[in-house]
Backbone as a printed PyTorch tensor [residue, N CA C, xyz], in Angstrom:
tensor([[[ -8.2240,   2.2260,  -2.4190],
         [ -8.7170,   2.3310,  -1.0720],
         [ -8.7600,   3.8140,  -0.6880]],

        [[ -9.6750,   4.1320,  -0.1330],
         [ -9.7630,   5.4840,   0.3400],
         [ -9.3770,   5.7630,   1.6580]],

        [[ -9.2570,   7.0720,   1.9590],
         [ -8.4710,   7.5650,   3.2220],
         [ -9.6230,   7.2150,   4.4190]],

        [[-10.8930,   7.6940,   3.6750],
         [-11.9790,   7.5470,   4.5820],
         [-12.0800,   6.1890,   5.6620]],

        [[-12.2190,   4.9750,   4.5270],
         [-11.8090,   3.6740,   5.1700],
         [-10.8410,   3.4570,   5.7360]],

        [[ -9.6750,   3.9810,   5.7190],
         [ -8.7830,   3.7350,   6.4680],
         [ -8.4260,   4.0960,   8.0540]],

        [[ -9.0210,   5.5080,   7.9500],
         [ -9.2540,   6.3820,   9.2400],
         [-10.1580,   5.4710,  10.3950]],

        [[-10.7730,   4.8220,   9.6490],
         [-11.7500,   3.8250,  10.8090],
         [-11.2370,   2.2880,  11.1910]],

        [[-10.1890,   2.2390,  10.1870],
         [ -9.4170,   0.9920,  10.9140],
         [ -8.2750,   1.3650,  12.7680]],

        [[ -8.1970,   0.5500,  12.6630],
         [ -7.0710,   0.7010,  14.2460],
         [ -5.9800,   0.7320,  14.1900]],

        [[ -4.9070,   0.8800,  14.3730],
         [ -3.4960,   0.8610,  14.5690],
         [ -2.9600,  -0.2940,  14.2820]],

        [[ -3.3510,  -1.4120,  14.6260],
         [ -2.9200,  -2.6370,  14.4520],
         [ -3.2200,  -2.9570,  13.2070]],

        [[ -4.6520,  -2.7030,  12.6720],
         [ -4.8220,  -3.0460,  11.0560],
         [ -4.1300,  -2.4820,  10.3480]],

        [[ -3.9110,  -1.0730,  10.7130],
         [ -3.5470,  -0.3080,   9.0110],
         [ -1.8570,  -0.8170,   9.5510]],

        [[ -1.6010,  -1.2960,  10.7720],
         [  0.3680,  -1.9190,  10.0610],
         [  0.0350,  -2.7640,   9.5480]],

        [[ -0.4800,  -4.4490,   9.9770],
         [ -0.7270,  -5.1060,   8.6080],
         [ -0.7000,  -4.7580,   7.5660]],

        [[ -2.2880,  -3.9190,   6.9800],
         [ -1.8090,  -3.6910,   5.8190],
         [ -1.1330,  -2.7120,   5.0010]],

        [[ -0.2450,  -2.0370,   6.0080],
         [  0.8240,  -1.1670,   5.8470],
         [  2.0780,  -2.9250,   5.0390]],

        [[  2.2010,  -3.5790,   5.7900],
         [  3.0890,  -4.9000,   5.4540],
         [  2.7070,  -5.5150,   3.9880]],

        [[  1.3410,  -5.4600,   4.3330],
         [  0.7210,  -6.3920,   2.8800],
         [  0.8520,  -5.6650,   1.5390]],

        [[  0.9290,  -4.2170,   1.6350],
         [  1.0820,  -3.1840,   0.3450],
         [  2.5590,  -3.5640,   0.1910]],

        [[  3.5970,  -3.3340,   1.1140],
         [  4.7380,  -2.8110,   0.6180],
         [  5.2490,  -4.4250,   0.3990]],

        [[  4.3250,  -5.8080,   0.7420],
         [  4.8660,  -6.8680,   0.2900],
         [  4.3140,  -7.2610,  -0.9570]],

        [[  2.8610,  -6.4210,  -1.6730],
         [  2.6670,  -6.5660,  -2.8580],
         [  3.4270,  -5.6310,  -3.6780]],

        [[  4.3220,  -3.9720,  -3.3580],
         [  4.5710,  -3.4850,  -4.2630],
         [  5.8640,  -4.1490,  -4.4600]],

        [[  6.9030,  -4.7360,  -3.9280],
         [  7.8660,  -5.7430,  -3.8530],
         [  7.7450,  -6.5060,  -4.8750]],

        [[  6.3870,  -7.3410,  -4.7740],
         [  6.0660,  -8.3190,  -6.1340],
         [  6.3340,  -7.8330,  -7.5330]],

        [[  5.0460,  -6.6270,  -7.0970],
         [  5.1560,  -6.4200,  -8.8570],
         [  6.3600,  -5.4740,  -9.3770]],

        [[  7.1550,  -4.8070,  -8.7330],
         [  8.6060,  -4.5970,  -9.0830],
         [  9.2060,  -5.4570,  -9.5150]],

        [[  8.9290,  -6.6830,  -8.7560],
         [ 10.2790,  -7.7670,  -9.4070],
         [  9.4960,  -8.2440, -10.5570]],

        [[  8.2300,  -8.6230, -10.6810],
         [  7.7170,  -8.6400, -11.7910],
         [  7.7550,  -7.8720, -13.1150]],

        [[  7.4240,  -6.8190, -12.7680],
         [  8.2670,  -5.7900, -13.7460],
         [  9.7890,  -5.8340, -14.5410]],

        [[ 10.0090,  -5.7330, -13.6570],
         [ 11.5840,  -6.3860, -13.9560],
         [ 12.0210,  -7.2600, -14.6230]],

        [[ 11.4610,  -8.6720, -14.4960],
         [ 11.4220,  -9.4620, -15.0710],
         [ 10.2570,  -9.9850, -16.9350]],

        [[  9.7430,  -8.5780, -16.7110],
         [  8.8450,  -8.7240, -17.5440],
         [  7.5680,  -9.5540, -17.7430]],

        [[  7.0400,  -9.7010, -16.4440],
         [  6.1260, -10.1770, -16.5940],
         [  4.9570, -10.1510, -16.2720]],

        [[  4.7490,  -8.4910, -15.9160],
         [  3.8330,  -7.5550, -15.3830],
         [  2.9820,  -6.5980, -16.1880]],

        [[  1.6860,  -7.3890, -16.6680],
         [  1.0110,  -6.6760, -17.3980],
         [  0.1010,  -5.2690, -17.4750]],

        [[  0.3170,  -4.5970, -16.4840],
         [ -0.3040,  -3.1800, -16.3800],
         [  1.0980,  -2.9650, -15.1980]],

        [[  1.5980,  -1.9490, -15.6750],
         [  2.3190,  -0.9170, -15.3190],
         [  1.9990,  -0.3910, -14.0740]],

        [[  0.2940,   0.3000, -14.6050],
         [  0.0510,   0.9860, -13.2790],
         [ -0.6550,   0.3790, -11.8840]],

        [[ -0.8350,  -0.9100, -12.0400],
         [ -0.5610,  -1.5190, -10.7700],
         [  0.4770,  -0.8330,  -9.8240]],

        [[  1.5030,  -0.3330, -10.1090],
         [  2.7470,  -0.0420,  -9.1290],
         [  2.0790,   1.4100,  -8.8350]],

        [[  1.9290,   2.1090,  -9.4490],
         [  1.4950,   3.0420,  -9.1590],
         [  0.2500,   3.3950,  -8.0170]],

        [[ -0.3240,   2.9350,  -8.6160],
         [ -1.9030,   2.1010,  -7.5480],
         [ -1.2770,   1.2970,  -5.9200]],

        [[ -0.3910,   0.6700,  -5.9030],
         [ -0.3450,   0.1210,  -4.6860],
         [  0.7860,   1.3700,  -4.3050]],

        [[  1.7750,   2.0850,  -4.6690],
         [  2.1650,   2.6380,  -3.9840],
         [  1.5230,   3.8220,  -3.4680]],

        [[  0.3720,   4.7540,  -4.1660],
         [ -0.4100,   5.1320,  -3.7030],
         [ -1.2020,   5.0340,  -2.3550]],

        [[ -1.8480,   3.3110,  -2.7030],
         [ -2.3490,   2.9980,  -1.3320],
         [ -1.5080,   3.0010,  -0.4290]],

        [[  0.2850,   2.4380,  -0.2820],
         [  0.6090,   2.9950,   0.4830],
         [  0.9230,   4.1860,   1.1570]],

        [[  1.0580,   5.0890,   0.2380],
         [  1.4360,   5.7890,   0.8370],
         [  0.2360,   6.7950,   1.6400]],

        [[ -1.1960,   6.2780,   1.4170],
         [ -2.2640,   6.1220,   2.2880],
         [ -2.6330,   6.0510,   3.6670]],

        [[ -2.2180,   4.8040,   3.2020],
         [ -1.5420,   3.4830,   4.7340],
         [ -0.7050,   4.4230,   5.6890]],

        [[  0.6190,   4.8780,   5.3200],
         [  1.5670,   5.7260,   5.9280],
         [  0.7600,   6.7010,   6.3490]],

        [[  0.1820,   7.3860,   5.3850],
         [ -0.4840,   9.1470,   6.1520],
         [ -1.5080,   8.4130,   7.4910]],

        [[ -2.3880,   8.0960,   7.2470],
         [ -3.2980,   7.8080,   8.0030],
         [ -2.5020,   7.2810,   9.2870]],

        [[ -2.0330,   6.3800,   9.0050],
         [ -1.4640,   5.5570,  10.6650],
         [ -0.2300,   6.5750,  11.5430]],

        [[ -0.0270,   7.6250,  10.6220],
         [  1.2820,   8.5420,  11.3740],
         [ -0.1790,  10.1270,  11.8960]],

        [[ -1.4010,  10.0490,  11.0540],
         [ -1.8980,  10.7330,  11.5170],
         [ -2.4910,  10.2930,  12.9670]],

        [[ -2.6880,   8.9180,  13.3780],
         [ -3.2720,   8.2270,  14.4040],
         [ -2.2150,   7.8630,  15.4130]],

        [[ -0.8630,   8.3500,  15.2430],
         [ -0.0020,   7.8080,  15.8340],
         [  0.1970,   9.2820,  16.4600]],

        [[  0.4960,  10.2390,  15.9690],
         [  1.0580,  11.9460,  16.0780],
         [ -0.0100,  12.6110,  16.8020]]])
């Protein structure tokens, strides 16, 4: 997801899916963990987007 798209969501969207990232990177940690997570960089990729999610909505908040 790009920053671009995100900048045009609202406050209320990007917490949702501020919730929905950090409840998918949750998943595939424990997946990981458990071994049963076939690309690695999935985790990488969603924590990215979050940490997206975060810039953008603290830039709209500040």
């Amino acid at each position: 997801m790009k920053a671009k798209e995100l900048r045009d969501k609202t406050v209320g969207e990007l917490v949702q899916k501020e919730k929905e990232l950090a409840e998918q990177l949750f998943v595939l940690r424990l997946q990981n963990a458990t071994r049963r997570l076939e690309k690695s960089s999935k985790i990488v990729q969603a924590r990215r987007d979050l940490a997206r999610v975060l810039t953008v909505l603290r830039e709209k908040q500040g």
